[in-house]
C-alpha positions in Angstrom: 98.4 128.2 170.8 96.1 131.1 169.6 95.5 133.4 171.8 92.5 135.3 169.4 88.7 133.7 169.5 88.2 135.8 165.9 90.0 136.0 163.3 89.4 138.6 160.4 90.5 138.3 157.1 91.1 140.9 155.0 92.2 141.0 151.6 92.0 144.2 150.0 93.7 146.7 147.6 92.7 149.9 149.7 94.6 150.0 152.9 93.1 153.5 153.4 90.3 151.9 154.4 91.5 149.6 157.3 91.6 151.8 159.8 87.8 152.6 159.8 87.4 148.6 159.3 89.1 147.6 162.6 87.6 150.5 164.8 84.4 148.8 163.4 85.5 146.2 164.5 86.9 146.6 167.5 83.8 148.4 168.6 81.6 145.0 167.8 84.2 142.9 169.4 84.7 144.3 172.5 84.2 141.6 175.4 86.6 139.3 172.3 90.1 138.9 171.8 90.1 139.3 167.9 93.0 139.9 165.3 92.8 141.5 161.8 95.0 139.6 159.1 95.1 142.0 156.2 96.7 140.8 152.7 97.4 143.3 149.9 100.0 144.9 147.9 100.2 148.0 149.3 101.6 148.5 152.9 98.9 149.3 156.0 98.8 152.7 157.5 100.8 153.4 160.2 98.7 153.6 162.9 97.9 149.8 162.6 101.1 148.4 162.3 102.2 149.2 166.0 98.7 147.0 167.1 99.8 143.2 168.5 96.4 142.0 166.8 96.9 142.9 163.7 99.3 141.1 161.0 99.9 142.1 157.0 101.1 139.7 154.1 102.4 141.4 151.4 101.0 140.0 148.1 100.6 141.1 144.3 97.9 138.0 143.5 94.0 138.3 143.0 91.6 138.7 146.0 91.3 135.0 146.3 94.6 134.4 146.3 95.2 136.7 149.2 92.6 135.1 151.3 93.9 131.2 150.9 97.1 132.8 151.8 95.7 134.4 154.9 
């Protein structure tokens, strides 16, 4: 069973950008366990890929592609 009570989806072509995103997060989710699914072609930073709550799906198809496959 899930242990997260949000989930985020996030499909996006600038992975620069996802660190911002999920200290944004974070910050509005504090008191809730929350995970970020990012889907892209290009691989996350490095600081997020150590996190337990957050998961990346490589993928080379349209944004709405990348969120049904999320």
């Amino acid at each position: 069973m899930n242990q997260y009570k949000l989930s985020f989806v996030v499909p996006s072509i600038n992975p620069q950008n996802w660190p911002s995103l999920y200290s944004q997060l974070a910050a509005s989710c504090a008191q809730h366990a929350f995970e970020v699914i990012a889907v892209g072609p290009f691989l996350p930073p490095p600081e997020l890929t150590t996190l337990s709550n957050f998961k990346f799906v490589k993928d080379f198809g349209c944004p709405s592609r990348c969120l049904q496959i999320a």
